[in-house]
N, C-alpha and C positions, 0 to 999 in steps of 0.2 A: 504493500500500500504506500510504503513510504517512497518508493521508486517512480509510482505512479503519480505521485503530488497531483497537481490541481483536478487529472484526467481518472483519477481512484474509481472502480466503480465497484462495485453492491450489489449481490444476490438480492432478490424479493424478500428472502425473509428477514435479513440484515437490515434493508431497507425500509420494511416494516416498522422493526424496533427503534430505530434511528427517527424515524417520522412520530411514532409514540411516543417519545422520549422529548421531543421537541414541545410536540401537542401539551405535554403533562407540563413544560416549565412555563411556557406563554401563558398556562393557565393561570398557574400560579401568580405570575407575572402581573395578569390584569384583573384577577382577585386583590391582589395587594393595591393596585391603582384605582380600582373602586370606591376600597374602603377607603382611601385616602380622601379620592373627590366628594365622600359623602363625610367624611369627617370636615371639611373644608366648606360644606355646604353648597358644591357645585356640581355636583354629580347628576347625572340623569332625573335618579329619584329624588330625589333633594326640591323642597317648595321653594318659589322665588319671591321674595319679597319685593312689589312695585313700591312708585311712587305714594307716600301715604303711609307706610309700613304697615301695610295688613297684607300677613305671609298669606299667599294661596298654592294651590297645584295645580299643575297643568292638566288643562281643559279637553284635551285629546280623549273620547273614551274609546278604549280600544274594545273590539269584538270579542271580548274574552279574553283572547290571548294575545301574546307577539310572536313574533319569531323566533325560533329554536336557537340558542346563539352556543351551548357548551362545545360543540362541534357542528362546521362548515364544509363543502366543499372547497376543492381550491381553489374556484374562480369567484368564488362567493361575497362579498361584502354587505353588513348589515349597519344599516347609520339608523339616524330617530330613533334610540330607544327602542333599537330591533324592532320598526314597525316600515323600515323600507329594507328591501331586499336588492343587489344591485350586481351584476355581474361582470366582471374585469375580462377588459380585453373583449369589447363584443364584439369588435368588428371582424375578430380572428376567429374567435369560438363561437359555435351556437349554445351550447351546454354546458354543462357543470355547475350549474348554481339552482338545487332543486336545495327545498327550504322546506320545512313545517313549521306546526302551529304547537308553540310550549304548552296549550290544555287544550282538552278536548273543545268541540264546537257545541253550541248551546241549539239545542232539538225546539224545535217548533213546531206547529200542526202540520204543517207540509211536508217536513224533514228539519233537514239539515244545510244549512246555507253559508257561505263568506264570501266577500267580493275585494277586490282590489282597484288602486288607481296604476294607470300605466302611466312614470314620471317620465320615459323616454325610452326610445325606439330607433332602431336602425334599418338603412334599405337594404343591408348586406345579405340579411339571411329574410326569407318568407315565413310566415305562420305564426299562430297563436301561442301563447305561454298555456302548460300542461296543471290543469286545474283539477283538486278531485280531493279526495279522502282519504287515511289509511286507519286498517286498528291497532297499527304498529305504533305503540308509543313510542316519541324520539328518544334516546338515551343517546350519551357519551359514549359509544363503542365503535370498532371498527367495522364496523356490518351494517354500521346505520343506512349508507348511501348504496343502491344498487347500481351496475355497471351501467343499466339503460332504464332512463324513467319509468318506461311503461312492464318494465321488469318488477316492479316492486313489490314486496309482500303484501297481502291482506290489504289489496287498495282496489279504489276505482277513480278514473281519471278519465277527464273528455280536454280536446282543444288541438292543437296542433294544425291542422289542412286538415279540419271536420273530421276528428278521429275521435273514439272513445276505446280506452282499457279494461280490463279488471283480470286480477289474479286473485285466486282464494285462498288458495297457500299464503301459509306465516313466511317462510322463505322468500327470497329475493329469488328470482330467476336466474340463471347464469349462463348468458346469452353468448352464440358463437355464432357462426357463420351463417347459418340458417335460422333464419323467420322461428319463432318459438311456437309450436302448437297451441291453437285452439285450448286445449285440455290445461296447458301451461300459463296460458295469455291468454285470453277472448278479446275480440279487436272487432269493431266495427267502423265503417266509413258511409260519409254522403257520399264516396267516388269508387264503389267496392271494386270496380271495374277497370279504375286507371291503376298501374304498378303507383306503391310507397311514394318514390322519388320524383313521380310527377304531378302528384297531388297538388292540390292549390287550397290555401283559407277559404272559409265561407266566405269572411270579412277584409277589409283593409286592418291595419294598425295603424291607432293615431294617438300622440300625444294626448291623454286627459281623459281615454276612454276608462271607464267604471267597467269592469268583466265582474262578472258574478257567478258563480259556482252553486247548483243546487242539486242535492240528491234527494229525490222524496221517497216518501215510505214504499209506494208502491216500485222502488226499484230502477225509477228514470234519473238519467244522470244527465246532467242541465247546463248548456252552457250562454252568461244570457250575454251582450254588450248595451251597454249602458238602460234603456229601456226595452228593450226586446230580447226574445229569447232566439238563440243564432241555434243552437243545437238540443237533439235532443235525441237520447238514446235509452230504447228501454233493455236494459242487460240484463235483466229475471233475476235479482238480488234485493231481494227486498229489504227495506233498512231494519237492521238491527236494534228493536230497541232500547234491549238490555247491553248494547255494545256501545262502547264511548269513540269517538272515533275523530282523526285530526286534520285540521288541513292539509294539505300538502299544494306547492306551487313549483314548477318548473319554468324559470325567469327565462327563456329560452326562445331561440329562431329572433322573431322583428322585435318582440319585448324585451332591455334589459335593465330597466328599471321598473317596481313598483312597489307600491306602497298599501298597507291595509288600512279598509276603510272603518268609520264607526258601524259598530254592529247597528243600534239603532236606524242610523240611515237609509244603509243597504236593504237594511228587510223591510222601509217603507218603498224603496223607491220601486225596487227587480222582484219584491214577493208581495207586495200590498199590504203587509202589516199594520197594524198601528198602537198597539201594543205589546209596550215594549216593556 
């Protein structure tokens, strides 16, 4: 190794440990810089005191959760108080920044719902960001992130060029050269017809769109853009409703920034709610 200097390279398993090991100090790292910013009184959580000194707290009410921030992909960045998700290098990558929701999504008469803002978009890559559910709680392990979105354990996911997922298996899929069976993956499209690669979105992508994510009891998986529902697939799984079950967002293809919305909102504006 030491011959090799700057050019060293590293078995997978080596590489592994050496990547954990890193993961485990940065944590540490900004554990300690936390507590610091909130001992200091400037920290995310921390109240701000305006003009007038009556301390309050920010006004933002998030949909339950934020985003999963103990472990990341690599292309992944989270700013806001882990409530915008943002991927590095989009104009290079289409993927690598699939994100969940740190608790479960709150059940309503129709299902299960959360929506996002698109804070920005590129023309380089086509298609929608991969919206949908898992009942894979996120944990700090090495097995959180599967090799391909639509791989994932115990989820269901619609968007892309009008595609929808689901896998029932707790495992992640571990996808190779060939297409993952039916029995593996169940896949549906508005284009059943045209190959993968030439597919095209329902929709455009545009700065400011609200996308919403809906799964209802009866087992349809929803995908809407701002007032309208763009997709909709019934995948015969009907929701769970003794199972808790989480966001999940793939920033990916024309999206790579977005942000989550107030739950209140979302489920007046895309499910017609009004109590909330």
């Amino acid at each position: 190794p030491v011959g090799e200097g700057l050019f060293v390279t590293l078995n997978g398993r080596l590489l592994e440990q050496v990547t954990e090991s890193v993961r485990t100090s940065y944590k540490r790292l900004r554990e300690k810089l936390l507590r610091l910013d909130l001992a200091l009184g400037s920290g995310p959580g921390a109240a701000f005191e305006p003009a007038g000194g009556i301390r309050r707290t920010p006004v933002f009410e998030a949909p339950g959760f934020h985003f999963f921030s103990d472990r990341l992909q690599d292309h992944c960045l989270l700013l806001n108080g882990s409530r915008t998700a943002m991927r590095r290098e989009p104009q290079e990558l289409a993927t690598n920044c699939l994100v969940f929701g740190s608790a479960p999504v709150r059940k309503t008469a129709e299902g299960i719902f959360f929506a996002i803002r698109v804070d920005d978009a590129v023309q380089t890559f086509e298609g929608l960001p991969m919206m949908g559910f898992t009942r894979r709680q996120p944990v700090d392990r090495p097995d959180l992130y599967p090799t391909v979105c639509r791989c994932l354990g115990a989820s269901v996911l619609v968007g892309a060029c009008g595609e929808a997922f689901a896998r029932d298996q707790w495992e992640h899929f571990k996808i190779g050269f060939k297409p993952p069976p039916q029995t593996e993956v169940a896949s549906w499209s508005t284009q059943p017809a045209v190959p993968p690669h030439k597919r095209r979105p329902p929709v455009s992508v545009t700065r400011g769109d609200i996308y919403g994510c809906m799964y209802t009891k009866g087992g349809h998986i929803q995908f809407w853009r701002n007032d309208a529902m763009v997709l909709d697939f019934d995948t015969g799984r009907p929701l769970d409703e003794d199972v808790e079950y989480y966001a999940v967002i793939d920033v990916c293809l024309s999206v790579y920034a977005v942000s989550l919305m107030p739950w209140w909102e979302t489920s007046q504006i895309l499910v017609g709610e009004t109590d909330t």
